[in-house]
N, C-alpha and C positions, 0 to 999 in steps of 0.2 A: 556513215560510210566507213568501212575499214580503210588498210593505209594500203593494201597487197594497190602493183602497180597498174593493170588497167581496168576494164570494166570486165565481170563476166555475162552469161547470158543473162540471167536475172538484172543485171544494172545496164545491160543494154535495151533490155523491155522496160523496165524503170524508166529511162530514158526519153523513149519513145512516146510514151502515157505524158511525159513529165511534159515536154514539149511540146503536146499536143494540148495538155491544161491550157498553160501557158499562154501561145497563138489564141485560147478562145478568148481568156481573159483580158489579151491587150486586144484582139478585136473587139470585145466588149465596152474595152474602156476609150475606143479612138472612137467607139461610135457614140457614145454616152457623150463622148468631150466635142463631136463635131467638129465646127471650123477654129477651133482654138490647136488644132494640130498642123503642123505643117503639112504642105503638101508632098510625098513622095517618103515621108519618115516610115521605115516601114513597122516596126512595132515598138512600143512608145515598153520600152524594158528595162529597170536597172537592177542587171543580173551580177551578183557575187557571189564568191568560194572561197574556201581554202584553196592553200598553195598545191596541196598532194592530189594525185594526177587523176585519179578516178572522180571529186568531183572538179574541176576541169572537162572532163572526158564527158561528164553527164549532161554539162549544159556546152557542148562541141556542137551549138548547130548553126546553121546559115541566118543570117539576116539577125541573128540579134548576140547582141557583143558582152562579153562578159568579163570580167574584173576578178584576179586572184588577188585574195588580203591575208599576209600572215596574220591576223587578227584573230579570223578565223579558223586557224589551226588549233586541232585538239587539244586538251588540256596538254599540257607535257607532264610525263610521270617521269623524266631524267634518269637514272640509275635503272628503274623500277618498269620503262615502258615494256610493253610486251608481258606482263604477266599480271594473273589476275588477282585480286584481291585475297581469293583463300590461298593462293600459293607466295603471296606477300606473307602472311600472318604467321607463315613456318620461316620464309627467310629472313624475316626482319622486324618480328617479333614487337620491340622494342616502340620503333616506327607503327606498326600496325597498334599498337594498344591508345599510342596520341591519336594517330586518324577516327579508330572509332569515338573517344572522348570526344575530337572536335573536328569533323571529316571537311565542313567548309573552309577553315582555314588553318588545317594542317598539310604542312610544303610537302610534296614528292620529293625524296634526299636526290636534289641537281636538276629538282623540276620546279612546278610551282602549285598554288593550293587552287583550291575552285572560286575563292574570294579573289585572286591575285587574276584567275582566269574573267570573272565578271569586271575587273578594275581593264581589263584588255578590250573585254567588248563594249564596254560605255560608249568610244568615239562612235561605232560601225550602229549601235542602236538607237543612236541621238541622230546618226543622218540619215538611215530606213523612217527615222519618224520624221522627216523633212522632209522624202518623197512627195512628189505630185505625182508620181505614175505609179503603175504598178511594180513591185520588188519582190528580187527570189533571192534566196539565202541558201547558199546550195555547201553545208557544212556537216560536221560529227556530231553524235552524238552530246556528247559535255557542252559544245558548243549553242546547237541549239535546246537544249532544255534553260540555258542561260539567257538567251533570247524569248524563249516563250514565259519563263519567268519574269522577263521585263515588261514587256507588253498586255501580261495579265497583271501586271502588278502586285506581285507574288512577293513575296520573303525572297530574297536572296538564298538565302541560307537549305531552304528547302528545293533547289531547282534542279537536284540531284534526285529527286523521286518524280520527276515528270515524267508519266509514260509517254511515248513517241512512237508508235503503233507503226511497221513497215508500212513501206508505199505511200504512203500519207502525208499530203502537202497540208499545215495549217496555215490559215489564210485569217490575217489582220486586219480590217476597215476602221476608218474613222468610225464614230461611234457620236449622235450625239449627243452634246453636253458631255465632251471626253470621255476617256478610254479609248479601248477598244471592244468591236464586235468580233469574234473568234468563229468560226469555219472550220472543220474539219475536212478535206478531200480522201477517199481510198480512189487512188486515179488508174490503178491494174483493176478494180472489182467495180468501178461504177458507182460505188456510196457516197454520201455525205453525208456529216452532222453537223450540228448549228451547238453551238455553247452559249 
């Protein structure tokens, strides 16, 4: 998600698809779980975001309740946000030559590094992996390649080259004999992949 402040038409159809996934999957899981759900609970959900207002706005809908966590907020590039990497390497020269040497744990000047960014999400991925119901993670980019790198049990250090293909919810199962089983959803075109 970028940071502009509400949704536009594309993240309002995004939206729509998203919560329509969504509704099947906790009906799926209230019916899977039968009388172990309360009665009258209406979808067994525990939805998060970032604090910045478009995903808030994405998961804005009736009947299931959702959780902002500065946790979840993009990496911070401090001095540096707002611009892109090849327009760093003319302003800041100096800075960009450390980042390329060592890009997981070199600091944005007044921000912080992608290492310091995964040292923020450990709480938020140790309690998604505590769920008993289903969970949505409704964040940016840095954020979740940091999250699909945990759950794949990836390198840390590499979670900055995960692709994250628009529209596309990836979906986490227990797995067993640990891990995880990985999903792919395209929920605007109708697709899925199995990993």
């Amino acid at each position: 998600l970028s940071k502009q402040e509400s949704l536009d038409d594309a993240g309002q159809t995004f939206s729509r698809h998203l919560h329509k996934f969504m509704k099947e999957e906790c009906l799926n899981f209230k019916q899977r779980r039968g009388n172990e759900m309360g009665e009258g609970q209406a979808f067994p959900c525990h939805i998060v975001t970032s604090t910045i207002p478009r995903a808030r706005e994405t998961v804005a809908w009736n009947r299931m309740i959702s959780t902002a966590l500065s946790q979840l907020n993009p990496l911070d590039k401090g001095e540096l946000t707002g611009k892109e990497i090849s327009s760093i390497a003319e302003d800041a020269s100096e800075w960009h030559a450390q980042y390329l040497a060592d890009p997981f744990r070199t600091r944005y000047p007044g921000g912080e590094s992608q290492a310091d960014l995964m040292l923020r999400l450990e709480p938020v991925a140790i309690c998604l992996e505590q769920q008993v119901e289903p969970s949505l993670v409704v964040s940016h980019t840095s954020v979740l390649q940091a999250l699909v790198a945990y759950f794949r049990n990836s390198l840390a250090e590499t979670c900055m080259n995960i692709d994250l293909p628009l529209n596309t919810v990836f979906k986490f199962e227990p797995a067993k004999g640990g891990g995880w089983k990985e999903t792919r959803h395209c929920i605007c075109s109708g697709e899925s992949d199995t990993l």
